[in-house]
C-alpha positions as CSV (number, residue, x, y, z in Angstrom):
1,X,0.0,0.0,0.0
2,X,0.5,3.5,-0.4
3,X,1.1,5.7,2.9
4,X,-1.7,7.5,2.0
5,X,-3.4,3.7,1.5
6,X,-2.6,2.3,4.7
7,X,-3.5,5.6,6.5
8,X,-6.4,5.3,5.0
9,X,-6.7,1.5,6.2
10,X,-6.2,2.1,9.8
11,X,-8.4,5.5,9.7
12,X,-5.5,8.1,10.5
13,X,-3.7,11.0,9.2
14,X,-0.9,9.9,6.4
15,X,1.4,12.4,8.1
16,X,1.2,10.5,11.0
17,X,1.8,7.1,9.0
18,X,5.0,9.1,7.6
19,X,6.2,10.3,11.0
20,X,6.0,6.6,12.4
21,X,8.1,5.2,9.4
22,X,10.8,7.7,10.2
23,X,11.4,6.6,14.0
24,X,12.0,8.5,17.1
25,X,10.7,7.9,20.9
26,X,8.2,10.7,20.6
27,X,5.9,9.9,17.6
28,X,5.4,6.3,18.5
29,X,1.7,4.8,18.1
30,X,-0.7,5.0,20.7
31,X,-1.6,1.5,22.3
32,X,-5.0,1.5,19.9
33,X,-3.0,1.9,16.9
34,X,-0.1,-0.1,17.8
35,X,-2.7,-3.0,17.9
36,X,-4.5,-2.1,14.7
37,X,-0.4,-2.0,13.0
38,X,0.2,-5.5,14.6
39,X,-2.8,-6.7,13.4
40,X,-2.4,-5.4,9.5
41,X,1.1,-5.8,9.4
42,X,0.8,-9.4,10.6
43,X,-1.7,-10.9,7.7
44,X,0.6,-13.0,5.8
45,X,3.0,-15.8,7.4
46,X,5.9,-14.0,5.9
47,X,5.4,-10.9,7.7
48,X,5.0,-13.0,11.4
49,X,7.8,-15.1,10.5
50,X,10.3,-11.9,9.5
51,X,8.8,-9.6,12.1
52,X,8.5,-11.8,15.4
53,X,11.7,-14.1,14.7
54,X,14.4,-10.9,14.1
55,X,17.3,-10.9,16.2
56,X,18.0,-7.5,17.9
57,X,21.0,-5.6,17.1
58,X,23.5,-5.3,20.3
59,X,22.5,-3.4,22.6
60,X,24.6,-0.4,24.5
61,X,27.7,-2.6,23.5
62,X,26.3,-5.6,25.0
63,X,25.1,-8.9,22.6
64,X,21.2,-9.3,23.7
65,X,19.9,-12.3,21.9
66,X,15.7,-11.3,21.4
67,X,12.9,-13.3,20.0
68,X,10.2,-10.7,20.3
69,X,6.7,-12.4,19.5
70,X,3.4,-10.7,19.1
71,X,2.2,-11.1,22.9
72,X,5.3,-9.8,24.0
73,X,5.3,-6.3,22.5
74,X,2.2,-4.2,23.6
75,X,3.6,-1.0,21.6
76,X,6.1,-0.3,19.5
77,X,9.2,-2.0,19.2
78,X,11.4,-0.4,21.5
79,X,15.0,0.3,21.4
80,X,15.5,-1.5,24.3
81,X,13.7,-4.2,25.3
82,X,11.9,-4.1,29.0
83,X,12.4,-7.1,31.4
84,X,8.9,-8.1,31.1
85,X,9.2,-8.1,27.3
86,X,12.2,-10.3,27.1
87,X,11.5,-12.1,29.3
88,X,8.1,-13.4,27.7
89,X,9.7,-13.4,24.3
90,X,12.3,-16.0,26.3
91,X,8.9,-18.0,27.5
92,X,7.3,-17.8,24.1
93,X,10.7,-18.8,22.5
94,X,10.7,-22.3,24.8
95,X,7.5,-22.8,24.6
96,X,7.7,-22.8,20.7
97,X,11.0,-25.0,20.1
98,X,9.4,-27.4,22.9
99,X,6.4,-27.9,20.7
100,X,8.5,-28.5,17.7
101,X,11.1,-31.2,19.7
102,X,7.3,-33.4,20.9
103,X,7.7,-34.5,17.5
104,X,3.9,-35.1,16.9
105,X,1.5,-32.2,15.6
106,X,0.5,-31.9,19.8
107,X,1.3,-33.4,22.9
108,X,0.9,-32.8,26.6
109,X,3.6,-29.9,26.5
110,X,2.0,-27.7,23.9
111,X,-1.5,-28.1,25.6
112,X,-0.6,-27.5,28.6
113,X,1.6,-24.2,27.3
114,X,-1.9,-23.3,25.4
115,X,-3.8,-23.8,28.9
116,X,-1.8,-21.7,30.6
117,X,-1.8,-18.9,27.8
118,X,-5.7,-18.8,28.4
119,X,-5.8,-18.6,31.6
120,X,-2.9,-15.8,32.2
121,X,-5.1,-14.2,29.5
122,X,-8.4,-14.5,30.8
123,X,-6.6,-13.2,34.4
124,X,-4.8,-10.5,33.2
125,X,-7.4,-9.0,31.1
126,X,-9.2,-7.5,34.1
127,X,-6.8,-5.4,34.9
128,X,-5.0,-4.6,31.6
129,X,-6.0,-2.1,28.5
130,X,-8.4,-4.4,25.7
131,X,-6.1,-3.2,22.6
132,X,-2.7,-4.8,23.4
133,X,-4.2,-7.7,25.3
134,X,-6.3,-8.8,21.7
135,X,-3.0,-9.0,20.1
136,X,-1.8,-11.9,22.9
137,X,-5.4,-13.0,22.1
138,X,-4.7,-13.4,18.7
139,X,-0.9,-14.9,19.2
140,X,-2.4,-18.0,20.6
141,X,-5.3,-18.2,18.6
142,X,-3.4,-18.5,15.7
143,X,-1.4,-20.9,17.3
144,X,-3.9,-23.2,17.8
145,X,-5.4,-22.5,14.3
146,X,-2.4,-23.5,13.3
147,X,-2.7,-26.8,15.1
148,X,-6.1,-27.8,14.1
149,X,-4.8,-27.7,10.5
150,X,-2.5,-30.5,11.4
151,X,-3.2,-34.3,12.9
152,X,-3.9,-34.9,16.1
153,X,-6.1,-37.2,18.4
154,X,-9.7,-37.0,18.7
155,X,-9.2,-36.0,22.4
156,X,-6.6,-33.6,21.5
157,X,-8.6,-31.8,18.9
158,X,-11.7,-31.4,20.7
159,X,-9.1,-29.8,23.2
160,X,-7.9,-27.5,20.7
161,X,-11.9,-26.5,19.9
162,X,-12.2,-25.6,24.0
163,X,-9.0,-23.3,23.2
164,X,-10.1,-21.7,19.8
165,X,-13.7,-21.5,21.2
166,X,-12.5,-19.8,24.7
167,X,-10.0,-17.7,22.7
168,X,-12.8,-16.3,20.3
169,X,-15.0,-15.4,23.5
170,X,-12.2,-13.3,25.2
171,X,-11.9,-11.5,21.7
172,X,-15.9,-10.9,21.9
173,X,-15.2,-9.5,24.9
174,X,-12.7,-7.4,23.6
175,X,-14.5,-6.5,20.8
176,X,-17.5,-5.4,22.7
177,X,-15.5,-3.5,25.2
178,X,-13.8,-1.2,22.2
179,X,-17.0,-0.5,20.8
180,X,-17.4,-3.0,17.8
181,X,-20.2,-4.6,18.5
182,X,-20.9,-6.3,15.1
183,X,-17.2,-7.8,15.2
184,X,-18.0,-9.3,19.2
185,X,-21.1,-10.9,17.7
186,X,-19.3,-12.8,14.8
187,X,-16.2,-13.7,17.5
188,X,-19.4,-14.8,19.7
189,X,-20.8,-17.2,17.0
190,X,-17.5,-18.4,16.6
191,X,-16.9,-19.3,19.9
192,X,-20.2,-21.0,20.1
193,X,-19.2,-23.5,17.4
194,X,-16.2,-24.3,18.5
195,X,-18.0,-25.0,22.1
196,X,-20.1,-27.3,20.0
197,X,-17.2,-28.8,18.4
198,X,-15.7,-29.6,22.3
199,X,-18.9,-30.6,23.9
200,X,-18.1,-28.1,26.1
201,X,-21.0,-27.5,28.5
202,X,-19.2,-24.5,30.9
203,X,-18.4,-22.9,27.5
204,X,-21.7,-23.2,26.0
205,X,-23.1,-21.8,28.6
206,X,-20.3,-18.6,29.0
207,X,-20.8,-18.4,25.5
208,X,-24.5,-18.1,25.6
209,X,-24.3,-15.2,28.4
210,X,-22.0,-13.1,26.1
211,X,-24.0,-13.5,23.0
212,X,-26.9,-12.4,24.6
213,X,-25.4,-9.2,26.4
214,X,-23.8,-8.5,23.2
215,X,-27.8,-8.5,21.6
216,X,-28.9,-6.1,24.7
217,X,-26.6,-3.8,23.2
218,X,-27.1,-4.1,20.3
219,X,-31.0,-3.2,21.2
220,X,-31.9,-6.8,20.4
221,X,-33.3,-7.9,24.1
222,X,-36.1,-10.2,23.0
223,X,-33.2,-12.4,21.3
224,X,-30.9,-11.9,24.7
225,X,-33.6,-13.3,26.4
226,X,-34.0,-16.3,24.4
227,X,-29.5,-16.7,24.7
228,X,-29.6,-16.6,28.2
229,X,-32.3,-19.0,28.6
230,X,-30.9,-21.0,26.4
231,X,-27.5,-21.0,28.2
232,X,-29.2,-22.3,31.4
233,X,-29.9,-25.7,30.0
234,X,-26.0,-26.5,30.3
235,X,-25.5,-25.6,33.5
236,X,-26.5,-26.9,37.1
237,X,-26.4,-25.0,40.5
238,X,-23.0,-23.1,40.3
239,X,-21.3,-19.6,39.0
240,X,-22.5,-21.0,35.2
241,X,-26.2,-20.4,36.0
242,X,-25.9,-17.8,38.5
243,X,-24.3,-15.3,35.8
244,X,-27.3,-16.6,33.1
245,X,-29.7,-15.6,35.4
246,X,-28.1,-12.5,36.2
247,X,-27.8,-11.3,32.5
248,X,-31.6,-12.2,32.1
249,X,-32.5,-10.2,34.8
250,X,-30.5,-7.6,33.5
251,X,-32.1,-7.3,29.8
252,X,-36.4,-7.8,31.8
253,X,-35.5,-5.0,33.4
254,X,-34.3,-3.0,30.2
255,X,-37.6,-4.4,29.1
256,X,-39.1,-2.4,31.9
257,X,-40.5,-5.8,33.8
258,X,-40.2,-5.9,37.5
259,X,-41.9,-9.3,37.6
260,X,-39.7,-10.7,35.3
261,X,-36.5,-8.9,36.7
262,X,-37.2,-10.4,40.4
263,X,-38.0,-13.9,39.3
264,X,-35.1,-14.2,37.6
265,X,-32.8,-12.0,40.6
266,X,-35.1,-15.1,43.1
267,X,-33.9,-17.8,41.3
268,X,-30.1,-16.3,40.7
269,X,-30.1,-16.6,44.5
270,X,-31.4,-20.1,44.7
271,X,-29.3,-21.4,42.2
272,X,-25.8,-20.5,44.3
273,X,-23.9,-23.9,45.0
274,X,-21.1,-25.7,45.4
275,X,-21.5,-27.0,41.8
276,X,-17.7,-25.7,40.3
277,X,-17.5,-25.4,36.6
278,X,-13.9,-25.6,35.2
279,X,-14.4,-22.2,32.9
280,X,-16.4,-20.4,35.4
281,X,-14.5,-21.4,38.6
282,X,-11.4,-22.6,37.5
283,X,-10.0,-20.2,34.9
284,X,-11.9,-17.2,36.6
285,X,-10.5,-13.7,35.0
286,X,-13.4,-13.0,32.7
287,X,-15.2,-16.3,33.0
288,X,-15.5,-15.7,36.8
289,X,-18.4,-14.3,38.5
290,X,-17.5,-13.5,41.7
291,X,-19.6,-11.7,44.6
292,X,-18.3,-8.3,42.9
293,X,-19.3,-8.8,39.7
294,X,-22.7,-9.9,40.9
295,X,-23.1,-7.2,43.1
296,X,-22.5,-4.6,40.1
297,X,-24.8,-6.9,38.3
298,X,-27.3,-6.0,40.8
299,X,-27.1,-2.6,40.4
300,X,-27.1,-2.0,36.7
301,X,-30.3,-3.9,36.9
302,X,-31.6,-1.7,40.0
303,X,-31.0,1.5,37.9
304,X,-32.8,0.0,35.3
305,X,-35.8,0.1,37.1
306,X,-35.1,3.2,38.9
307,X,-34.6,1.2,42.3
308,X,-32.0,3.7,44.0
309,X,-31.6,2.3,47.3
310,X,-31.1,-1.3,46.5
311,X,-28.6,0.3,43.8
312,X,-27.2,2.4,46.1
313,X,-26.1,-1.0,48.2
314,X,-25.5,-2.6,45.9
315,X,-22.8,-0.5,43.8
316,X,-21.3,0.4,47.1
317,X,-20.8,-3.2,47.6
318,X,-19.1,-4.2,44.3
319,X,-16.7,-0.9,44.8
320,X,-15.8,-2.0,48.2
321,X,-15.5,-5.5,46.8
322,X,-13.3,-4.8,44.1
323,X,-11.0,-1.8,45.8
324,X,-10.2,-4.3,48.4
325,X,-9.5,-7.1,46.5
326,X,-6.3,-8.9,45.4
327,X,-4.8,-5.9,42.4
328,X,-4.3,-8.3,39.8
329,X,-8.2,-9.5,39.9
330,X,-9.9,-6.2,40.3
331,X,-12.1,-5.6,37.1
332,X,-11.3,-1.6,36.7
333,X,-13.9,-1.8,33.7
334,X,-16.9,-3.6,36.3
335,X,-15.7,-1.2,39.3
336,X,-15.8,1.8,37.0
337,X,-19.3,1.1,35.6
338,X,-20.5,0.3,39.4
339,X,-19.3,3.6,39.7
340,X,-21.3,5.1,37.1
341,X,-24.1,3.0,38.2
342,X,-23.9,4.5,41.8
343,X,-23.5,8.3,40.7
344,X,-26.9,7.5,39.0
345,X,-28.6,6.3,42.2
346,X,-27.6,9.7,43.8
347,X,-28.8,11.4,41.1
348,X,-32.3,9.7,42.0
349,X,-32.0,10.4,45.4
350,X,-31.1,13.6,44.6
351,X,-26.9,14.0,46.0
352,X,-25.2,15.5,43.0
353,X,-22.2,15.4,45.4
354,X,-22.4,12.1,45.7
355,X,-22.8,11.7,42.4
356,X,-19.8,13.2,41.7
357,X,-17.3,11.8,44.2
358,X,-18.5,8.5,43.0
359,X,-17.6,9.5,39.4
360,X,-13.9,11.0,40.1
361,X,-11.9,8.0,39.8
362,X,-14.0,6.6,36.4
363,X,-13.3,10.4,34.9
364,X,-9.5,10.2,35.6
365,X,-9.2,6.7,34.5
366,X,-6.3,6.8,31.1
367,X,-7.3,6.3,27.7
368,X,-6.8,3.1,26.9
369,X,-8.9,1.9,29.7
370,X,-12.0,4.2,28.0
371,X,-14.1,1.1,27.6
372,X,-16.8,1.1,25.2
373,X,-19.7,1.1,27.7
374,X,-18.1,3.7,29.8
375,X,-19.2,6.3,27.7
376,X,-22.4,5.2,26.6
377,X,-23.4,4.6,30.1
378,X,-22.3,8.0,30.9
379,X,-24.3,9.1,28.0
380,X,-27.6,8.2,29.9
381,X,-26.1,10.0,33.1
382,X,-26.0,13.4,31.4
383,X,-29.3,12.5,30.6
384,X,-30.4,12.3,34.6
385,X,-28.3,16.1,35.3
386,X,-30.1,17.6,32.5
387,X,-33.1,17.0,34.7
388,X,-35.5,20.4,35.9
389,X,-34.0,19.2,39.3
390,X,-30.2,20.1,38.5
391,X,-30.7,22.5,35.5
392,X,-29.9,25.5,37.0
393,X,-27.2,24.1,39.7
394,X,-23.8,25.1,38.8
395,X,-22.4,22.1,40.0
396,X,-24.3,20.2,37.7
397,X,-23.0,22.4,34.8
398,X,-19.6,21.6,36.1
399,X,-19.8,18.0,36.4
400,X,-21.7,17.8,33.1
401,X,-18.5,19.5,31.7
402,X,-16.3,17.1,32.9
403,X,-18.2,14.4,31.7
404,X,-18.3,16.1,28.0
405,X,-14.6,16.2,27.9
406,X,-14.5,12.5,28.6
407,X,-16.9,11.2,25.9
408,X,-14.9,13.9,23.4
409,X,-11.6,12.7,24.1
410,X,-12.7,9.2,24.3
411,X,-14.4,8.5,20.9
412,X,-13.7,5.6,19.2
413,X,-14.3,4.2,15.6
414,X,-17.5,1.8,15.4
415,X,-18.5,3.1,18.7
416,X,-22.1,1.6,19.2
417,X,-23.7,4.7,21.1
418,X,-26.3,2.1,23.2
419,X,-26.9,2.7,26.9
């Protein structure tokens, strides 16, 4: 392509394309862009092979010996590499040659490498920006794509199906959390078939919940009811049916029914047990549905309804869950929308202070953290200060402000604009 071309392609200025080609520490790509380069520049097997198997130049006088793969580099190739980076390009390296030394298409070694991969993926993706982290996402994908092409045992493949299927539904969630909601539904059907392919019950059932959230956004609910009932029929007592029940409740009361809503928040109670799942308990990360997570569940589906004490509680609950929780398993993209959720309930009870202490930590949180349905939610909140009661409060002006400048500065490409 052309500069003008790929500028063009990945929906930036071709001055900007010109000033990357010619290097330097400051004009580096932002982490969005970085991903959307990887991605482009990593279509054919030549490009992977010649960009992710380069050896590094010395370094400050020193021979460094670098294999930098795709997981390992979450911007731009720096001059010098960062220990986390080489050391997971060491990891990937071993990992690789291991594979290659089994001397069948896949044995324990690989599988277990690929199990780990998920897991570290699903884990770390709580806590970590969605743009880089789908490039890891797509590392091992390919990987296992790869694999699939070759021969293997029956058991063996329909364990590389539970990889590709679990790997497509962390890029749905991806997907959904950067805005593209058309892309997170074909990931989403993806990872269904490959759940299919496994016999994967946990999986179907994950799979299910996602797909139907996905069609509450995309102001489809009738179908998300129909997914999340669906979803149930895999899944006994445990986290699995819990969550279903949950995301139903969650789309009855977009549907404005309270019956509905409180059946299905009854029966979430009732199905709580000791049931584990190996997706839902097991891996955890974004499977998991932990008491947090339900409890910001809880109050998204209060505010629906316009409940504000029982959301009040119930956000308080998910932020206290979450802020004193172990770091590397505290959702900042499910704690900030609690947070949202929470300024709301204020709103209702009529505290735009409280309203907008709860909202100072979302409101500084950095740009590549701007999740999708940050903004969208926060769409519906302007909505709520733009109410007689708070028109003519300068404090409301203020905070509206604030919230302006966020959704400005945070827009991004296929943005879906649903509440």
């Amino acid at each position: 392509m052309s500069i003008r071309e790929f500028a063009a392609h990945l929906g930036v200025h071709e001055r900007l394309v010109s000033k990357w080609e010619a290097g330097g520490v400051r004009v580096r790509p932002r982490p969005v862009n970085q991903a959307a380069l990887d991605t482009s520049l990593a279509r054919s097997d030549d490009v992977v092979h010649e960009r992710f198997s380069a050896m590094l130049a010395p370094v400050d006088g020193a021979d460094r010996l670098a294999f930098v793969d795709a997981g390992a580099v979450t911007g731009a190739v720096p001059e010098v590499l960062s220990e986390r980076e080489l050391i997971m390009a060491a990891a990937h390296e071993a990992s690789e040659h291991a594979a290659a030394a089994e001397g069948t298409n896949v044995g324990a070694t690989t599988l277990a490498q690929l199990d780990a991969d998920v897991r570290r993926i699903a884990n770390e993706y709580v806590h970590a920006a969605p743009a880089p982290m789908m490039v890891e996402m797509l590392r091992v994908r390919r990987r296992v794509y790869r694999l699939l092409d070759g021969q293997q045992k029956p058991v063996d493949t329909s364990h590389l199906y539970l990889l590709a299927g679990t790997l497509s539904g962390l890029l749905a969630n991806a997907s959904t959390d950067l805005g593209y909601l058309d892309a997170a539904g074909e990931q989403i059907r993806a990872a269904w078939a490959y759940a299919e392919l496994s016999g994967h019950n946990g999986l179907r059932a994950w799979t299910r919940g996602m797909h139907a959230l996905i069609e509450n956004w995309s102001d489809r609910p009738r179908n998300a009811v129909q997914l999340a009932r669906s979803g149930q029929e895999f899944v006994g007592p445990g986290l699995g049916r819990v969550r279903l029940l949950n995301i139903e409740a969650r789309v009855w009361a977009r549907l404005g029914s309270d019956v509905e809503t409180d059946r299905c928040l009854h029966a979430a109670e009732a199905a709580a047990g000791d049931r584990r799942d190996e997706l839902h308990d097991e891996i955890g990360g974004v499977f998991g549905f932990g008491p947090a997570k339900a409890a910001y569940y809880a109050g998204a589906t209060c505010i629906q309804l316009g409940r504000a004490e029982p959301a009040l509680a119930a956000t308080e609950r998910a932020i206290a869950l979450y802020s004193s929780g172990p770091p590397l398993q505290r959702s900042y993209g499910a704690e900030s929308l609690a947070r949202v959720d929470n300024a709301a309930a204020h709103l209702i009870n009529g505290s735009l202070d409280g309203a907008a202490d709860a909202l100072r930590p979302v409101l500084g949180l950095p740009e590549d953290k701007r999740i999708a349905q940050l903004s969208e939610r926060l769409v519906g909140l302007r909505r709520r200060i733009a109410a007689p009661t708070y028109r003519d409060a300068v404090e409301a002006r203020g905070l509206d402000e604030r919230i302006e400048e966020f959704c400005v500065q945070f827009r991004l490409p296929g943005a879906s604009g649903r509440a």
